[in-house]
C-alpha positions as MATLAB code, in Angstrom:
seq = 'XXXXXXXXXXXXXXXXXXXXXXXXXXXXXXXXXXXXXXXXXXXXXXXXXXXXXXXXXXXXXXXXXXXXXXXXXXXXXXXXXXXXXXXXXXXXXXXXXXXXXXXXXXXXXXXXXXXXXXXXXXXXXXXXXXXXXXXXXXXXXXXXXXXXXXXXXXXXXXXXXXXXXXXXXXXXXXXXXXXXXXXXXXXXXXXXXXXXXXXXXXXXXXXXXXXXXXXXXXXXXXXXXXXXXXXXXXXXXXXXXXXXXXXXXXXXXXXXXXXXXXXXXXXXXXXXXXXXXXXXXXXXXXXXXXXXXXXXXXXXXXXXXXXXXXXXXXXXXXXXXXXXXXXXXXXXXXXXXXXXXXXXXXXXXXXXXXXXXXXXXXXXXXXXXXXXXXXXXXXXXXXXXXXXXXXXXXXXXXXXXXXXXXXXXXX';
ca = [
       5.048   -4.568   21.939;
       1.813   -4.092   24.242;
       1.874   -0.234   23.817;
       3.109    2.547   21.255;
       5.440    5.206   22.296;
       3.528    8.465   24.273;
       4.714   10.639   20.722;
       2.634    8.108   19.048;
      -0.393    7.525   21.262;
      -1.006   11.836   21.025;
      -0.970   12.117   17.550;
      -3.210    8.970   16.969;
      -5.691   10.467   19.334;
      -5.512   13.849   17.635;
      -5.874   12.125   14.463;
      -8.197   10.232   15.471;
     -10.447   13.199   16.695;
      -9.901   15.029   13.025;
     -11.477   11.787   11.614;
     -14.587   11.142   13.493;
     -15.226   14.977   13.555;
     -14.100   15.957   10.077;
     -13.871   12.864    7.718;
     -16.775   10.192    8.923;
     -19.731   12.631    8.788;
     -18.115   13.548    5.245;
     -18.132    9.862    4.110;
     -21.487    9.904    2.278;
     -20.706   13.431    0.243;
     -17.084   12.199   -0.888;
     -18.878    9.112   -2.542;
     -21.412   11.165   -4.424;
     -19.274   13.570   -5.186;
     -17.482   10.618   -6.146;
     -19.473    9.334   -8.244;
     -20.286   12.536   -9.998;
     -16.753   12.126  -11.969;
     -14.263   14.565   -9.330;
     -10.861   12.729   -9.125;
     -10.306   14.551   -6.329;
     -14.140   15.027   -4.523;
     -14.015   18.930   -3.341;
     -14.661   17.492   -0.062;
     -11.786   16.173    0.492;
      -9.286   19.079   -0.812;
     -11.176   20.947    2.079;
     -10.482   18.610    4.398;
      -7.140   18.376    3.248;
      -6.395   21.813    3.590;
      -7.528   21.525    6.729;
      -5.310   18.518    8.524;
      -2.452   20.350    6.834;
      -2.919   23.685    8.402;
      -2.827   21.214   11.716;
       0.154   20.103   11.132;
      -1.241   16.689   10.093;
       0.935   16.150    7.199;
       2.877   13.378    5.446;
       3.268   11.263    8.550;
       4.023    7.914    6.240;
       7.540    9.259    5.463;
      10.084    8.575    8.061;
      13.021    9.691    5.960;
      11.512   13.547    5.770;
      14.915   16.128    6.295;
      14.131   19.068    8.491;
      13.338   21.563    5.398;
      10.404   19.379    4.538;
       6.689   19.442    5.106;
       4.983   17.326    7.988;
       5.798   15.017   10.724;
       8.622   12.918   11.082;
       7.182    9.785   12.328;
       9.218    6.374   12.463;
       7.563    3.316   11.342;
       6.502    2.236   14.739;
       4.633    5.785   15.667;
       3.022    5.324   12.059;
       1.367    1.916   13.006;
      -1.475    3.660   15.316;
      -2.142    6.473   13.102;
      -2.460    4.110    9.823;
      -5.056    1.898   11.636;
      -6.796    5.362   12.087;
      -6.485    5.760    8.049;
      -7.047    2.340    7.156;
     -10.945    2.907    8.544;
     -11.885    4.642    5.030;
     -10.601    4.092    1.827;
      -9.593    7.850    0.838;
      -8.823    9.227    4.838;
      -5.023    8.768    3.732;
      -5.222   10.939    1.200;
      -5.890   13.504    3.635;
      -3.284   13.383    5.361;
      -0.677   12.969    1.970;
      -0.173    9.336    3.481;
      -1.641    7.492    0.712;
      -0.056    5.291   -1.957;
       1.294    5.754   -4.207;
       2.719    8.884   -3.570;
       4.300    7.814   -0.276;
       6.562    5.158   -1.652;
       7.135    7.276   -4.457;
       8.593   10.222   -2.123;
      10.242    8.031   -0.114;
      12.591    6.828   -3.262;
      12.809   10.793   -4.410;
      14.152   11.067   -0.918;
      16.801    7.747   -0.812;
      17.944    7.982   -4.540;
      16.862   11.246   -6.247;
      19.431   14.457   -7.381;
      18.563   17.839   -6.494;
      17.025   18.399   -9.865;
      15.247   15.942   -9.650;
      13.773   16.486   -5.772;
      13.256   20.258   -6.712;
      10.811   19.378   -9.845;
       8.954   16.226   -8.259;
       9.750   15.325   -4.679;
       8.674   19.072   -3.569;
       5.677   19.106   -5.120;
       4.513   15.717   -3.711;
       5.771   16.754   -0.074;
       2.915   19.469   -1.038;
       0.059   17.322   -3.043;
       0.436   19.699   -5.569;
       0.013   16.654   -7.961;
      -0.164   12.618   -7.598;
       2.039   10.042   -9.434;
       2.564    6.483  -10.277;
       4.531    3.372  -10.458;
       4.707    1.301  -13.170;
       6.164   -2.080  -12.875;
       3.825   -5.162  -13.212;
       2.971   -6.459  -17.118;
       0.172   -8.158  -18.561;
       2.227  -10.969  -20.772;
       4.536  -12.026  -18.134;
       4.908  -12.873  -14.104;
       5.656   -9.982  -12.662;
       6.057  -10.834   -9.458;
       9.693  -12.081  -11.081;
      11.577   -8.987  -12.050;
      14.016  -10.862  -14.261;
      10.658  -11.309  -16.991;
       9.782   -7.792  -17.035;
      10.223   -6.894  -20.851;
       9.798   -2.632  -20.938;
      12.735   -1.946  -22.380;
      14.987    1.405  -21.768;
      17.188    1.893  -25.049;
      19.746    5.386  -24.582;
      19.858    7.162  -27.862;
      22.206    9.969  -27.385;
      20.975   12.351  -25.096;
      17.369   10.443  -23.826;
      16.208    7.108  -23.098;
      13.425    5.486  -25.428;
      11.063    3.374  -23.426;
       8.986    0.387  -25.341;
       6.732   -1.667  -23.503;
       3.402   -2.235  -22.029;
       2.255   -2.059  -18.122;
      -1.064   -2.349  -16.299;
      -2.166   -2.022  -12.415;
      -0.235    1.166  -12.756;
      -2.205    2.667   -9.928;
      -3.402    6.658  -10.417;
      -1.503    6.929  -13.555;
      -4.913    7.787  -15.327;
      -6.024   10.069  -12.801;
      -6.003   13.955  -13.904;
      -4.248   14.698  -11.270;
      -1.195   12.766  -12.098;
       2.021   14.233  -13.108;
       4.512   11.689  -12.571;
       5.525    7.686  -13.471;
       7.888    6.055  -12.125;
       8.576    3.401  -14.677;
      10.411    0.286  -14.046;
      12.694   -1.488  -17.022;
      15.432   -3.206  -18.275;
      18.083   -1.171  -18.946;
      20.556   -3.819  -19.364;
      19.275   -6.999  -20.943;
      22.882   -9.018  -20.432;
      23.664   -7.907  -16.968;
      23.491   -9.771  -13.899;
      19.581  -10.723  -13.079;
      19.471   -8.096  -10.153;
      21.122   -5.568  -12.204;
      19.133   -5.564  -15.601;
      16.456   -3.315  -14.223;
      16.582    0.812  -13.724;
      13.807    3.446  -13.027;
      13.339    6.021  -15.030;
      11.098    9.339  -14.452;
       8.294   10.078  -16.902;
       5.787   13.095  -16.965;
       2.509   11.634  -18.100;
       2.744   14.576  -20.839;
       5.173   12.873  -22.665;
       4.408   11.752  -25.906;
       3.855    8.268  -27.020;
       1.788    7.254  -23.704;
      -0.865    5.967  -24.367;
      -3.676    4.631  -21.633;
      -5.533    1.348  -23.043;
      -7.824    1.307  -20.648;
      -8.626    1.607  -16.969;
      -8.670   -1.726  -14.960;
     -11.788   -3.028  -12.400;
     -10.774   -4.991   -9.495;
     -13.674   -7.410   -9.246;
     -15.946   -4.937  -11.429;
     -15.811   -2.421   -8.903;
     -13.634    0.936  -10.410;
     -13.662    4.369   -9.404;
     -12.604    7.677   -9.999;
     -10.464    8.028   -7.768;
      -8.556    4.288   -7.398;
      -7.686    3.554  -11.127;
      -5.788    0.927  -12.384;
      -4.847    1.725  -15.983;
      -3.009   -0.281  -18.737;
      -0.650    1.917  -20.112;
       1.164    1.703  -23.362;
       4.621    3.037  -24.209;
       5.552    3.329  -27.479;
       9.171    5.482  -28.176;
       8.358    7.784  -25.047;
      11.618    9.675  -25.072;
      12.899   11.513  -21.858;
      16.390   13.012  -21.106;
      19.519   10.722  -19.542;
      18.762   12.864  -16.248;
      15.477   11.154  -15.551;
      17.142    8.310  -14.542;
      16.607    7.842  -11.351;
      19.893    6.108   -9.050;
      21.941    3.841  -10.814;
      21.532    2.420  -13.694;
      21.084   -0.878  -13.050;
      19.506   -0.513   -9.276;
      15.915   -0.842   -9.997;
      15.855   -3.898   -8.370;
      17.471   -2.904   -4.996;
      15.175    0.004   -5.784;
      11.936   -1.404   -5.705;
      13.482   -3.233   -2.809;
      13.885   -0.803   -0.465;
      10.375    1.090   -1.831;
       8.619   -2.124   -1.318;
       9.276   -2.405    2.400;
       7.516    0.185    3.987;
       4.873    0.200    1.563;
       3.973   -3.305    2.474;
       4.070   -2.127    6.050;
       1.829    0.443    5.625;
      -0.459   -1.489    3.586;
      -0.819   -4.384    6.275;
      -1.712   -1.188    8.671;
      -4.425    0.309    6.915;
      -5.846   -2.919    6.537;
      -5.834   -3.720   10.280;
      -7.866   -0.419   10.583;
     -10.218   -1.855    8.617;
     -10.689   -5.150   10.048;
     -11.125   -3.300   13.200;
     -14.392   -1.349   10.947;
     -15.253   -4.786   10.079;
     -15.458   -6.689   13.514;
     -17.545   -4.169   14.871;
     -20.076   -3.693   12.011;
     -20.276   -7.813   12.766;
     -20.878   -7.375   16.624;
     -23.770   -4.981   15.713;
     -25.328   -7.363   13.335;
     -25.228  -10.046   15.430;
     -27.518   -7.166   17.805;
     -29.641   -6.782   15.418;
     -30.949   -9.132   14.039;
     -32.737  -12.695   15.409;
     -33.425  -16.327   13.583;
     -35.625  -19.201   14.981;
     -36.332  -17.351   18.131;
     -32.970  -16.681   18.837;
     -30.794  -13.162   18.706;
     -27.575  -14.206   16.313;
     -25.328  -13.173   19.089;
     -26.382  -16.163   21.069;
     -24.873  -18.872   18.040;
     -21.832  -20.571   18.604;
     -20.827  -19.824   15.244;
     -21.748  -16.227   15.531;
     -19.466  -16.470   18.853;
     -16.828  -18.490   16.880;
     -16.687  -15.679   14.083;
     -16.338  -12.668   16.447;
     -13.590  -14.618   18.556;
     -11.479  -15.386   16.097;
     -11.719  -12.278   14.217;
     -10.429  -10.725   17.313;
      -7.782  -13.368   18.057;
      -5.994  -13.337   14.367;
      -6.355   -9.558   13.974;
      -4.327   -8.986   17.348;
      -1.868  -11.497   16.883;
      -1.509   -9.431   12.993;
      -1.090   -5.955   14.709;
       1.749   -7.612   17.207;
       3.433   -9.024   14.188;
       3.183   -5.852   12.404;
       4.367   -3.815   15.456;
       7.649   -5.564   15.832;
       7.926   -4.889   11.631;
       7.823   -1.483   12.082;
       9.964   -1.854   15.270;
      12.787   -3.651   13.124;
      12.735   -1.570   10.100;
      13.239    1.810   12.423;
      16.231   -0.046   14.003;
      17.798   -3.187   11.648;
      16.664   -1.630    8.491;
      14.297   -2.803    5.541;
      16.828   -5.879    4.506;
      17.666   -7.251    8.040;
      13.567   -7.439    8.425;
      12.451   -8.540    5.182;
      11.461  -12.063    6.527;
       9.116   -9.754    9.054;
       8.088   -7.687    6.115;
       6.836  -11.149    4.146;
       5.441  -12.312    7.155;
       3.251   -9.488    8.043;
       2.229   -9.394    4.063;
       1.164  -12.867    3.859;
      -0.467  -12.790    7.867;
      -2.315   -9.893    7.846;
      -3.832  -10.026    3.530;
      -4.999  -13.427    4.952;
      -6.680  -12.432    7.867;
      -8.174   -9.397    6.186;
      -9.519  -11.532    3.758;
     -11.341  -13.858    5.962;
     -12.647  -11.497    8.263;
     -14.298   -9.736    5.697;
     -15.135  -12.621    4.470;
     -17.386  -13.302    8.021;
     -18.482  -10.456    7.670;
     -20.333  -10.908    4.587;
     -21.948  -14.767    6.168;
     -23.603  -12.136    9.051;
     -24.650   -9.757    7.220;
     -26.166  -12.114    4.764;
     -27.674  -10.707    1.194;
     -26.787   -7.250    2.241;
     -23.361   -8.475    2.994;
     -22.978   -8.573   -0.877;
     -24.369   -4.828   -1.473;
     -22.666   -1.931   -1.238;
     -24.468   -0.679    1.754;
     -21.516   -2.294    4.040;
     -18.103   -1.860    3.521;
     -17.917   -6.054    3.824;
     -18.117   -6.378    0.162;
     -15.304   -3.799   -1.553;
     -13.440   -5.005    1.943;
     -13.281   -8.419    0.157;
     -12.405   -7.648   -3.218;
      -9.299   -5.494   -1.258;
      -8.653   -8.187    0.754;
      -8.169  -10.844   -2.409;
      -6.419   -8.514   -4.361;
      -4.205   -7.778   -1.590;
      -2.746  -11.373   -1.930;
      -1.598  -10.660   -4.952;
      -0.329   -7.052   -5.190;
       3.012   -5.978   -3.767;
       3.914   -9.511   -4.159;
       1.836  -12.692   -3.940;
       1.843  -15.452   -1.245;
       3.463  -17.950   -2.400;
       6.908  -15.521   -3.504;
       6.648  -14.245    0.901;
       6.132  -17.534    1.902;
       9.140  -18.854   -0.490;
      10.956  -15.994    1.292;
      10.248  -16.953    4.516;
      10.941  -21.115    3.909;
      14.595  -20.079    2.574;
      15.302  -17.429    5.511;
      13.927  -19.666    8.070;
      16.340  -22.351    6.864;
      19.573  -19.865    6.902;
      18.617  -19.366   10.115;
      18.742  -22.511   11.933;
      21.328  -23.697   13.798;
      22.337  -27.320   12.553;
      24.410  -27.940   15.275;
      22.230  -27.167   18.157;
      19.892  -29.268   16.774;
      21.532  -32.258   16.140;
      21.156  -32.637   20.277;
      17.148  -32.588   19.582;
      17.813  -36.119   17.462;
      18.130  -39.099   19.534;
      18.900  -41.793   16.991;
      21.668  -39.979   14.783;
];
């Protein structure tokens, strides 16, 4: 996959073109503003309001019927225009490509009634208001759904949630409406069927927020993390969302493209990151000698460049597979790509920081809040060691015995 489709290359290059002209020189003002306490910086609902009237509008969701807002991208087209995204860490958000609200459409879309896509999918398609999803919990591995312990109890007419999760990203934020909340529905079922999803206004009552998460002591008003508390938040039998009992094929099918498009961003900014290291290396001299002219300045460029192609091919046949075999046939890809690509981010940022030396640990680079991401990323939408399980028991259904029996010579 040396090339993305000509669909694909246009719309990067326009999107491109609405970034450096409209979002970069922006950059500094949507930090104060920031700062200053605005969820959403006025900045970037301007902006916003802008790329929409372009046309430049939810082009994360390839699922999107022809009544809805915004381009209907596949996965593939998506990759170019995420590295685009990936380059700042609110230029999604301009575009309505950000998460969580992307997954969270895309399972209004697969699994949600009428009702339900009239009162929440709509207004999402629109960024009339964010929302949430609230799975992971502080007192037990997560990354297992079978220990999740939110429990949904029906009582005539509603479901009564108990329970307590964290990491529940945006759920905090003002502008949050909705939470997608993850529980067991079914304590004695089978493991895969224990779990639904249930839909739950933040207004509700008996939700309470704890407190609001740092990721490495960095937080922000606009990327919160909250620990949330539910304590007999009662909602009505139709805010189930599916089946009862398919959370877990649920989160399943959400998970896919959301680790796809997380790997993608992050290749955009590794790209940021190699170049902020070849204009260091520029810059700046030591014992005579420009830091450009080290082998091990060489060495870190190089193989920067090396791992983060070899990422973008991997991820480029992902999105490739998911448009044509589906999410399940590719989820060895999809673990791949998560465990390839949160590594390499990691350690490129991580070279980064060597170059740029003391100031690599300020905030006047992007190297340092690059690394925290990058860490963090090896733990969030699933951590290594459950891909790289996924990919050892795969890999072994996979292999033909019999063919290689003729490899052995003393049998």
């Amino acid at each position: 996959m040396f090339s993305l489709p000509q669909k694909a290359a246009d719309i990067r290059s326009e999107v491109e073109n609405f970034f450096n002209e409209s979002i970069l020189p922006n950059n500094q003002l949507w930090h104060e503003q920031n700062q200053q306490g605005q969820a959403i910086p006025d900045i970037e609902k301007t902006i916003r309001q802008k790329a929409k009237s372009l046309g430049l509008w939810n082009m994360a969701l390839p699922h999107l019927s022809e009544n809805e807002p915004g381009m209907q991208l596949t996965n593939l087209e998506f990759t170019g225009v995420a590295e685009v995204l990936g380059r700042l860490e609110w230029a999604s958000r301009i575009f309505n490509c950000h998460a969580p609200d992307v997954p969270n459409m895309e399972l209004l879309q697969l699994f949600g009634s009428d009702a339900q896509k009239e009162q929440w999918l709509q207004p999402l398609l629109e960024a009339q208001f964010g929302s949430s999803f609230a799975m992971t919990e502080p007192q037990v591995a997560s990354s297992d759904p079978v220990n999740l312990e939110t429990r949904m109890v029906r009582d005539g007419d509603q479901w009564v949630i108990d329970g307590t999760k964290w990491f529940a990203s945006n759920a905090s934020n003002e502008n949050c409406r909705l939470i997608i909340v993850v529980g067991v529905t079914d304590p004695e079922a089978a493991k895969s069927r224990r779990q639904s999803m249930i839909l739950v206004p933040t207004d509700t009552p008996g939700i309470k927020v704890k407190r609001n998460l740092p990721v490495f002591n960095h937080s922000s008003a606009s990327g919160l993390h909250p620990e949330l508390e539910f304590t007999e938040v009662r909602v009505p039998l139709t805010n189930l969302l599916g089946e009862q009992g398919a959370g877990f094929a649920m989160g399943q099918a959400r998970l896919g493209p959301a680790r796809l498009h997380h790997c993608m961003r992050a290749i955009g900014e590794c790209e940021v990151l190699i170049s902020l290291m070849v204009k260091r290396s520029k810059e700046r001299a030591t014992f005579g000698k420009r830091i450009d002219e080290y082998s091990s300045t060489q060495a870190a460029i190089s193989l920067s460049r090396i791992e983060l192609d070899q990422c973008r091919l991997l991820v480029q046949q992902t999105a490739y597979l998911l448009d044509t075999v589906g999410n399940k046939t590719a989820r060895k890809q999809i673990s791949m790509i998560k465990v390839a690509v949160a590594k390499t981010y990691q350690t490129i940022a991580d070279r980064t920081i060597q170059l740029y030396g003391a100031r690599g640990v300020t905030n006047d680079t992007p190297a340092a809040w690059a690394f925290s991401r990058a860490r963090a990323f090896r733990i969030y939408d699933g951590p290594d060691e459950v891909h790289l399980q996924t990919i050892a028991r795969l890999e072994q259904q996979e292999q033909d015995e019999t063919l290689l029996e003729h490899y052995l010579l003393n049998q």
